[in-house]
VEXKESE-867836 format. One record per residue (C-alpha): residue in three letters; x, y, z. Coordinates in steps of 0.02 Angstrom, whole numbers, padded with zeros to 5 digits, always signed. Layout:
BEGIN
AlaXYZ/...
***
This chain:
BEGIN
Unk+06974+07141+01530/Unk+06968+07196+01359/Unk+07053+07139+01200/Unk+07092+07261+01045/Unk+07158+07255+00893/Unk+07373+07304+00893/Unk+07431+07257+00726/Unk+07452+07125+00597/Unk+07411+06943+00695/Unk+07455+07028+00862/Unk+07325+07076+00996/Unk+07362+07168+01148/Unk+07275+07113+01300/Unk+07266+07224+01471/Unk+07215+07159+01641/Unk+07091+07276+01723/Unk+07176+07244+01899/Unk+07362+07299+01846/Unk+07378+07440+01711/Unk+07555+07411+01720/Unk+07557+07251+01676/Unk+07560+07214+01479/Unk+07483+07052+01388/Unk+07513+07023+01217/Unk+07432+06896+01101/Unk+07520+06822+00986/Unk+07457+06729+00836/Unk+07568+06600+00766/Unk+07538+06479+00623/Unk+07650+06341+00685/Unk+07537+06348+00871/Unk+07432+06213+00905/Unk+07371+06241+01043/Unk+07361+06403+01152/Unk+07498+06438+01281/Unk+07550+06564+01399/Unk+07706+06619+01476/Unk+07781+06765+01619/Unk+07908+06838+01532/Unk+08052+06933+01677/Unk+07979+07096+01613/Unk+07814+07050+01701/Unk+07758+07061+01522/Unk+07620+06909+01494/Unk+07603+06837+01327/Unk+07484+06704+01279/Unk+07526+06618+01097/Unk+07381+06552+00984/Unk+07334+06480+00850/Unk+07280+06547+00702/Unk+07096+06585+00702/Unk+07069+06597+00885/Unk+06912+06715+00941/Unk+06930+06831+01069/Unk+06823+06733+01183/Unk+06931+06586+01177/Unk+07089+06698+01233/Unk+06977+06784+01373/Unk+06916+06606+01457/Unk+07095+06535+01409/Unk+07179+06681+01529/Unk+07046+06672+01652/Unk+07090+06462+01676/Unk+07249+06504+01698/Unk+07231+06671+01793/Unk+07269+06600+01975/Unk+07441+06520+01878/Unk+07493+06692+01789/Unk+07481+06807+01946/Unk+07596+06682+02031/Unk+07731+06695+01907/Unk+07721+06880+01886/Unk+07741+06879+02072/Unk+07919+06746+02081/Unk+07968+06871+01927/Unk+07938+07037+02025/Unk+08035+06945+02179/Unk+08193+06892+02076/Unk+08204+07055+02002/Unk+08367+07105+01974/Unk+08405+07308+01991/Unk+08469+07390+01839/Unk+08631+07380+01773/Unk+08736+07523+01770/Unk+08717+07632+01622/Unk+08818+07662+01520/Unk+08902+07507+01572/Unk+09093+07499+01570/Unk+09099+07321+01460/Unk+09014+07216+01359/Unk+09038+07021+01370/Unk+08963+06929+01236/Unk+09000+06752+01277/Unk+08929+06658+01128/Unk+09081+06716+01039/Unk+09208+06757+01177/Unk+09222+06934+01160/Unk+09236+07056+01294/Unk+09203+07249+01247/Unk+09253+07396+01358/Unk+09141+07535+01316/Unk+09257+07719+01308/Unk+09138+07863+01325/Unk+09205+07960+01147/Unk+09101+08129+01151/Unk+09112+08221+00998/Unk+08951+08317+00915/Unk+08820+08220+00827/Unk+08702+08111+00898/Unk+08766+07946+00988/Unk+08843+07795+00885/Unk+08932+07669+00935/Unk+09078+07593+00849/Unk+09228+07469+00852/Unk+09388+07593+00850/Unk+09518+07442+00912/Unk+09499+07257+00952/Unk+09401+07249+01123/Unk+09357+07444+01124/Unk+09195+07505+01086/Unk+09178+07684+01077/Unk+09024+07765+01095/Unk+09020+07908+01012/Unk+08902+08085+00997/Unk+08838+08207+01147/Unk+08677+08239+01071/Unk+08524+08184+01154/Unk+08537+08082+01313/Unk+08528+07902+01379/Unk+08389+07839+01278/Unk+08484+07891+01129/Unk+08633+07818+01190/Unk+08544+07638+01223/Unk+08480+07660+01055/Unk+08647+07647+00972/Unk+08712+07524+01080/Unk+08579+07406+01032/Unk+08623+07461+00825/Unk+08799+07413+00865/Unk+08753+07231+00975/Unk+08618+07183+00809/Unk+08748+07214+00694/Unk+08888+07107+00796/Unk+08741+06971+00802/Unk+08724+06981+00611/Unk+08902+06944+00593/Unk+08927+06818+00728/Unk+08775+06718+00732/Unk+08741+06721+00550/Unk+08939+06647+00523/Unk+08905+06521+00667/Unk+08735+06466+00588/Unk+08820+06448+00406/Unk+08971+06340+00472/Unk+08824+06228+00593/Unk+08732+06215+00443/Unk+08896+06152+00324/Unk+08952+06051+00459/Unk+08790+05937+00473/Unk+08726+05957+00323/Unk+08591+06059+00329/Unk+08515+06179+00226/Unk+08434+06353+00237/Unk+08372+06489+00150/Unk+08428+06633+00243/Unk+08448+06713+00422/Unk+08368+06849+00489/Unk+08439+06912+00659/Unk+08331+07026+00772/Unk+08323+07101+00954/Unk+08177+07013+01011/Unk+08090+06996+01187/Unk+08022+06836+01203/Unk+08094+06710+01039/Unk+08277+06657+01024/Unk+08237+06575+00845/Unk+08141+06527+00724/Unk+08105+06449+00556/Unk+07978+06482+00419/Unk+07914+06372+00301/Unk+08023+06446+00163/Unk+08186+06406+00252/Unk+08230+06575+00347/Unk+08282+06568+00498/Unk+08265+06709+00614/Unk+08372+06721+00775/Unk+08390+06846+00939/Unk+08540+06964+00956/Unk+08533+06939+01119/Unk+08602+06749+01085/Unk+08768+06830+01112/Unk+08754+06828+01289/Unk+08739+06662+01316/Unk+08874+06514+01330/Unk+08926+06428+01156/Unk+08844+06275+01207/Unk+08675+06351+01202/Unk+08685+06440+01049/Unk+08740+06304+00956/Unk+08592+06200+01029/Unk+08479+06343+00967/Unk+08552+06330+00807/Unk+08527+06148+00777/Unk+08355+06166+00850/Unk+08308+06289+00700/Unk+08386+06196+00572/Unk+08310+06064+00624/Unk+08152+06124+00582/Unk+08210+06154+00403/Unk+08150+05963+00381/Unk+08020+05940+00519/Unk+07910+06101+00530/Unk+07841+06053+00691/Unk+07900+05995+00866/Unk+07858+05800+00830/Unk+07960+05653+00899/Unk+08038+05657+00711/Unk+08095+05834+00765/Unk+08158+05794+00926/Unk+08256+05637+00868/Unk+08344+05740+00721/Unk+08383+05881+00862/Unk+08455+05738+00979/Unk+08558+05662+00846/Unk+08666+05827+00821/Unk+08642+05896+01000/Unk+08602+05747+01123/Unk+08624+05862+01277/Unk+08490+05970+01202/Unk+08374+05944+01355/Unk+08494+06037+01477/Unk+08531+06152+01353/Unk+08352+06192+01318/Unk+08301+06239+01496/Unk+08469+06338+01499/Unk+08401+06463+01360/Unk+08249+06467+01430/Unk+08322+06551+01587/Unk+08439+06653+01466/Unk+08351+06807+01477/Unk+08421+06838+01659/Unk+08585+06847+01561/Unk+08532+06973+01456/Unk+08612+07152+01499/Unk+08451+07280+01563/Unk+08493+07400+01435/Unk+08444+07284+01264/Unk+08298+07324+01325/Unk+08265+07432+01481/Unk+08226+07639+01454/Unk+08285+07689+01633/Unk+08481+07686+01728/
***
């Protein structure tokens, strides 16, 4: 096994027995303890705390080896195929919009773009499907900036919370968070689950706006605003099943 350097508080960590399979290390200040989870890429990443040696990660993994290749194993089973590409609609639940997805042509490279309610037109003949997925994804970040940042300012005016901005992102593995300086970042990909969960999510970061950590305080504040949060929680953290294969996939 062996551990290298991949950026700013990130290592990237590659199992000798499966090139294929990617583990990333992620170093996170609010971590107390280190962690692991399968994501339904088949992608591993273990979360740490800051400071951690190498060492630690590599007798971490190997305690929890037996654990790991049992998950990636369930994951490869309940693969799901690819979705068609380019699909025909887009449902984004969160917000109750359905898009249908006209193939525009037209030179340039590929954009995609509102031209009537409910029609997206993806537009541009330049370059192929990677392109294409690549401006499908600009157009679903943008709709998340509009939709999930309005939905987090009228949570946050509704219970009384405050924050100092929102940052919304297409991320693999986080579907929020909160730094100490009040932003709160959230996943694009929040659209394609049910209004329920989102808002859950929602009061989950703004919760941490007052408790920084994942105390009984923190859970007690969350329950006040959201008491079927439990439910809720272990809903999102199945939610990437609902995610579309082309937020993130690079093949039909």
């Amino acid at each position: 096994m062996k551990l290298f350097d991949a950026g700013v508080s990130q290592l990237a960590l590659w199992s000798d027995r499966d090139a294929a399979g990617e583990w990333v290390v992620r170093e996170s200040r609010r971590a107390r303890r280190l962690t692991v989870r399968v994501l339904l890429s088949g992608r591993v990443e273990v979360v740490v705390p800051p400071r951690v040696s190498a060492r630690q990660v590599q007798r971490f993994v190997e305690q929890h080896r037996e654990w790991i290749e049992r998950k990636r194993l369930e994951v490869r089973r309940h693969a799901r195929p690819p979705d068609p590409f380019p699909p025909q609609q887009i449902e984004l639940p969160a917000c109750g919009e359905v898009w249908r997805v006209h193939l525009a042509g037209g030179p340039g490279r590929p954009r995609a773009r509102a031209t009537a309610p409910g029609l997206l037109s993806l537009c541009g003949t330049s370059g192929g499907p990677r392109e294409m997925r690549q401006a499908l994804r600009a157009w679903l970040l943008e709709r998340g900036r509009v939709v999930l940042g309005e939905a987090l300012a009228s949570c946050a005016r509704e219970l009384g919370f405050e924050y100092a901005r929102v940052s919304v992102r297409r991320q693999r593995s986080r579907w929020g968070s909160c730094s100490v300086r009040g932003t709160i970042s959230l996943n694009c990909c929040l659209l394609f689950q049910r209004p329920e969960v989102v808002r859950y999510l929602l009061i989950h970061e703004l919760a941490h706006t007052r408790h920084m950590n994942h105390s009984r305080r923190f859970w007690q504040c969350v329950a006040r605003y959201c008491p079927d949060y439990r439910a809720l929680d272990r809903e999102l953290l199945d939610g990437w099943r609902r995610v579309p294969s082309w937020v993130f996939g690079e093949h039909p």
